[in-house]
C-alpha positions in Angstrom: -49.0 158.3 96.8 -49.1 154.2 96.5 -48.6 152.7 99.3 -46.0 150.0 99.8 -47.0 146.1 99.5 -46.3 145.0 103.4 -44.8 142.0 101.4 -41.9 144.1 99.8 -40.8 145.9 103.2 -40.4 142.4 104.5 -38.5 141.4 101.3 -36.0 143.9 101.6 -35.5 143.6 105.3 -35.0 139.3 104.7 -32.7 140.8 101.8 -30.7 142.7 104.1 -30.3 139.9 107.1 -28.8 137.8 104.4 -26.7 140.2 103.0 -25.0 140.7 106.7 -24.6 137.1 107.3 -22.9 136.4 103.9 -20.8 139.2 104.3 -19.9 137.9 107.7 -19.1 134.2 106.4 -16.6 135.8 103.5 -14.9 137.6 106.7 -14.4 134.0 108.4 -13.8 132.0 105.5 -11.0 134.9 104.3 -9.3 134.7 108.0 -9.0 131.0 107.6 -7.6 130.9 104.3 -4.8 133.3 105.6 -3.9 131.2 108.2 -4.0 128.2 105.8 -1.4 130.3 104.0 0.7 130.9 106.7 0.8 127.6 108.1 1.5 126.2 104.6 4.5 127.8 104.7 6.4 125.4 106.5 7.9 122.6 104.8 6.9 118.7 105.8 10.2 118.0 106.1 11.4 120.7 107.9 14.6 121.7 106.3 15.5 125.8 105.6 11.9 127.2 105.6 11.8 130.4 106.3 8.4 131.4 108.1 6.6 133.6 110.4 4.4 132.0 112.6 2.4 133.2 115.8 3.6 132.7 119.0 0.6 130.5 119.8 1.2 127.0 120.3 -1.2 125.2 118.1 -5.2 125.0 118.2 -6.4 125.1 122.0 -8.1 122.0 121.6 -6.5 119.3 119.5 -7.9 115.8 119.1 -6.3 113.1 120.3 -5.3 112.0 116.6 -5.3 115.3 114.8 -2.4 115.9 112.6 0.4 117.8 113.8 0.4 122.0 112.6 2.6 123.8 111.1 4.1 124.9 113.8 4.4 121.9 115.7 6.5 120.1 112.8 8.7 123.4 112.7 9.2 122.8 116.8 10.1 119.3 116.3 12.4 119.9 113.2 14.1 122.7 115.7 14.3 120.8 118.4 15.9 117.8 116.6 18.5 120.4 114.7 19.8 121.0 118.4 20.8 117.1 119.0 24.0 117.5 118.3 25.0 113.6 118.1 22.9 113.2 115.1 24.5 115.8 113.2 21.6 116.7 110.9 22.0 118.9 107.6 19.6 120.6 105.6 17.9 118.5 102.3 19.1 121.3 100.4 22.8 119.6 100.5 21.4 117.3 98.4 23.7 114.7 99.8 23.2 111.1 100.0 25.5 110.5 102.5 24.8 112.9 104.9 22.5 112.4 108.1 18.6 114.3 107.4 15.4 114.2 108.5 13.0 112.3 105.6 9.8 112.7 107.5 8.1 114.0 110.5 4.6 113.2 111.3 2.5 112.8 114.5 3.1 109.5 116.8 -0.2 108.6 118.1 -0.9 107.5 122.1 -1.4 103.6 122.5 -4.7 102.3 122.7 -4.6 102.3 126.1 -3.9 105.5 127.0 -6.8 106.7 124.3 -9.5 104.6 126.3 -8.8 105.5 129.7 -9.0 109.6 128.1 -11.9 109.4 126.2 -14.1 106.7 128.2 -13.2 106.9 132.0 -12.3 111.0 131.8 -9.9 110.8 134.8 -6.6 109.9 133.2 -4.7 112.7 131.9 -4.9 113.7 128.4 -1.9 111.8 126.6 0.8 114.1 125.7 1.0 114.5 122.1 4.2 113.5 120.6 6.1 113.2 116.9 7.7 110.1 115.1 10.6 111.6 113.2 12.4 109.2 111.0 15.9 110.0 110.0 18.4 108.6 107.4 21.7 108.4 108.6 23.4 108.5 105.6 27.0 109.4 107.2 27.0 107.0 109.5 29.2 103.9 109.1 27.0 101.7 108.3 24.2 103.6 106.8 21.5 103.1 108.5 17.5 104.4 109.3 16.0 105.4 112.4 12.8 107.0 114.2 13.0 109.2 117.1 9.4 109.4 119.5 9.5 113.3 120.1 7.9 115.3 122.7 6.0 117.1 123.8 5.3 118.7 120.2 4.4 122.0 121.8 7.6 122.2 123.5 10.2 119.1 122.8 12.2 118.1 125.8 13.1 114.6 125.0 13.3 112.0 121.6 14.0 108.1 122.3 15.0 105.8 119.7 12.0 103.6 118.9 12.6 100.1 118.3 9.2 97.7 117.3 9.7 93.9 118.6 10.1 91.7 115.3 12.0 94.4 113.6 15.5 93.6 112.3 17.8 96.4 113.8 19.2 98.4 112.9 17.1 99.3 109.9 19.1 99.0 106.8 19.7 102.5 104.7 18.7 100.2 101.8 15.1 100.1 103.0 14.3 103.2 103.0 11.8 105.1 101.0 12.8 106.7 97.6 13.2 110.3 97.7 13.2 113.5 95.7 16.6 113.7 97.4 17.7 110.2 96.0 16.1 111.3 92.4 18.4 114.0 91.9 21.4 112.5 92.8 20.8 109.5 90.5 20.1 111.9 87.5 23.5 113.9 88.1 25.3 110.9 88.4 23.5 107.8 86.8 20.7 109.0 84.0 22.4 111.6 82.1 25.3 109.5 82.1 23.2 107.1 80.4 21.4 109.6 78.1 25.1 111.2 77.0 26.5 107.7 75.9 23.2 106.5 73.9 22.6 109.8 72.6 22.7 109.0 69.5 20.9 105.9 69.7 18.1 107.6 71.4 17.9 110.2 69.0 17.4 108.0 66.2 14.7 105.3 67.6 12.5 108.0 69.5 12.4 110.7 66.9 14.9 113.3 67.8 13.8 112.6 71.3 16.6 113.0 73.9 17.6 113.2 78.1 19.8 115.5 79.6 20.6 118.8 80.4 21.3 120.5 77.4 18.0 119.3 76.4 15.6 122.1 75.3 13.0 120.6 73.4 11.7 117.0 72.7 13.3 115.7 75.8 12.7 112.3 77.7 12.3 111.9 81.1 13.0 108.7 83.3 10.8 106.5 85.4 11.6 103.9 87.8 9.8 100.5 88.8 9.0 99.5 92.8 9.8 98.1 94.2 13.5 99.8 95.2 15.2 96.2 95.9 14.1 92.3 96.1 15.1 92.8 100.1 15.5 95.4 102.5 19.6 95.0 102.2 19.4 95.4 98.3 18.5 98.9 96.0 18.6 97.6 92.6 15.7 98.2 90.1 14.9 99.3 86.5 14.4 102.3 85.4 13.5 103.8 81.9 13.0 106.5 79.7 9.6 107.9 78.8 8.1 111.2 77.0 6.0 113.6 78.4 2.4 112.6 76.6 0.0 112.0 79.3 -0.9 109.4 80.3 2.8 108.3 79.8 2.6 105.3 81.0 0.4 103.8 77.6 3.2 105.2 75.5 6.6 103.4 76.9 9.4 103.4 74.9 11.6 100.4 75.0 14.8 101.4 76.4 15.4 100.3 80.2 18.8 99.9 82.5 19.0 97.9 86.1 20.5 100.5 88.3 22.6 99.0 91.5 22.2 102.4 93.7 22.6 100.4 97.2 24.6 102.6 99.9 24.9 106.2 100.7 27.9 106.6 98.4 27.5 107.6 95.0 30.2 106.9 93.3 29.7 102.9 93.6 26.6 103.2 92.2 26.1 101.7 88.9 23.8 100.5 85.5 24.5 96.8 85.7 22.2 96.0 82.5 20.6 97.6 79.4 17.3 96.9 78.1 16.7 98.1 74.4 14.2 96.4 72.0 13.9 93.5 73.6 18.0 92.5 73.4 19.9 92.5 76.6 23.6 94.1 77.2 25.4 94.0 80.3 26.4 98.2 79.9 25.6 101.5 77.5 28.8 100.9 76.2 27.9 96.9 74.6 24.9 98.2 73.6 25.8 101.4 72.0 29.5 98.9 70.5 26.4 96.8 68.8 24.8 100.4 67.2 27.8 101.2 66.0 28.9 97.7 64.5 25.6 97.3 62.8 24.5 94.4 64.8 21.9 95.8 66.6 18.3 95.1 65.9 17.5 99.1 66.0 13.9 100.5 66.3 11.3 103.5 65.7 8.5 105.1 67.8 7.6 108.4 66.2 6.3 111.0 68.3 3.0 111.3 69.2 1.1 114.4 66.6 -0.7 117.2 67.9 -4.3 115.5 67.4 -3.1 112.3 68.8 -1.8 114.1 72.2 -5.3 115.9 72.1 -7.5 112.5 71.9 -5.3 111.4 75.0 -6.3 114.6 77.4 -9.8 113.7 76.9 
């Protein structure tokens, strides 16, 4: 019988080490991953998520600036839904005026406090706290604010936070646009807009069109930053735009200056019209105009199949 090459035996036995660590590093990597899941589970924002997390508070040893888990936003969001004075609903209201929380993220220690940790090691560890901003949309005036929260692990306390050279209180014109706001503005602003120049829009962006009913060929609308010339105004432009990518080399010229300053809706308003380079002060002059003949009308045909191929590429 031939005997075996010494060479081989060691070959199979350097196979067989390598199989155990790489099936040992797909058992890690697959643990991870599910806890990735699980974690991802709770929402930023912190609204109505439904999860299942463990009991565990967080990673046993968390950096001084690591961001905030899962579970330590869901903590925060909980804690902050039991302050009754601030009356907080869920984002799923979809209300404008209504007081929610827009973001929660972590509040780092001062510089201070981080040096006299991390270099002298005899001060305690600064306790890890949240910055939770709220819009206070129900409040008379509207208005913005940020809460310090902590501990994150447990919340016992949340103090207003107020930065020297800061105008207070923060107007609720200054604050960030939302998916929130986005909705509200196409229920009661854009497809306002797209139902009165239907037919307009139909004709100049071949048989293109915005609004609900839309199935097919159907516009979508983009807005400009910023949201207002001051932090005490919310008036910008916003326009209409197809869905070829990149859309923003294919514009289509049809604008309107929305005035959506405030938490209620109903005073919010398009205060001018842009279309083809002429200038009305509603839909309704500039769709009078189309109707009249006097308007100086336009065409930009849809983009063809190669053409939206060459642009992915």
């Amino acid at each position: 019988m031939a005997k075996v090459s010494p060479l081989w035996k060691w070959l199979t036995i350097l196979f067989i080490i390598i199989s155990i660590a790489l099936l040992i590093a797909l058992i890690v990597v697959a643990s991870k991953g599910d806890k990735k899941k699980e974690e991802a589970a709770v929402c930023a924002s912190g609204m109505d998520v439904s999860v299942t997390l463990s009991s565990a508070s967080g990673p046993p040893h968390q950096g001084l600036f690591d961001d905030l888990s899962a579970l330590e936003i869901k903590k925060v969001r909980d804690y902050m839904f039991q302050v009754k004075p601030l009356d907080l609903k869920p984002n799923q209201e979809l209300k404008i005026n209504s007081n929610r929380i827009a973001i929660i993220q972590l509040y780092p220690p001062s510089k201070d406090d981080a040096l006299a940790y991390l270099d002298q090691k005899k001060a305690m560890k600064p306790e890890r706290q949240a910055i939770v901003v709220v819009f206070r949309g129900a409040s008379q005036p509207a208005v913005v604010e940020e809460y310090i929260v902590g501990p994150v692990d447990a919340p016992t306390k949340h103090t207003l936070r107020k930065v020297d050279g800061r105008e207070y209180p923060i107007n609720f014109n200054a604050r960030p646009f939302s998916t929130q706001e986005g909705i509200v503005l196409h229920n009661v602003i854009f497809t306002d807009v797209g139902r009165k120049a239907h037919d307009l829009i139909n004709e100049s962006y071949d048989g293109y069109s915005y609004g609900d009913n839309c199935v097919e060929k159907c516009l979508f609308v983009q807005f400009a930053a910023p949201m207002g010339l001051t932090s005490k105004t919310r008036d910008n432009w916003f326009g209409f735009y197809r869905h070829d990518l990149p859309f923003y080399i294919h514009p289509l010229n049809f604008e309107f200056y929305v005035n959506h300053a405030g938490s209620d809706p109903s005073k919010w308003r398009v205060e001018k019209v842009l279309y083809n380079d002429q200038l009305f002060d509603s839909v309704e002059e500039l769709m009078a105009a189309y109707r009249n003949a006097s308007l100086i009308k336009t065409f930009i045909p849809a983009l063809s199949d190669e053409e939206k191929k060459g642009q992915t590429h």
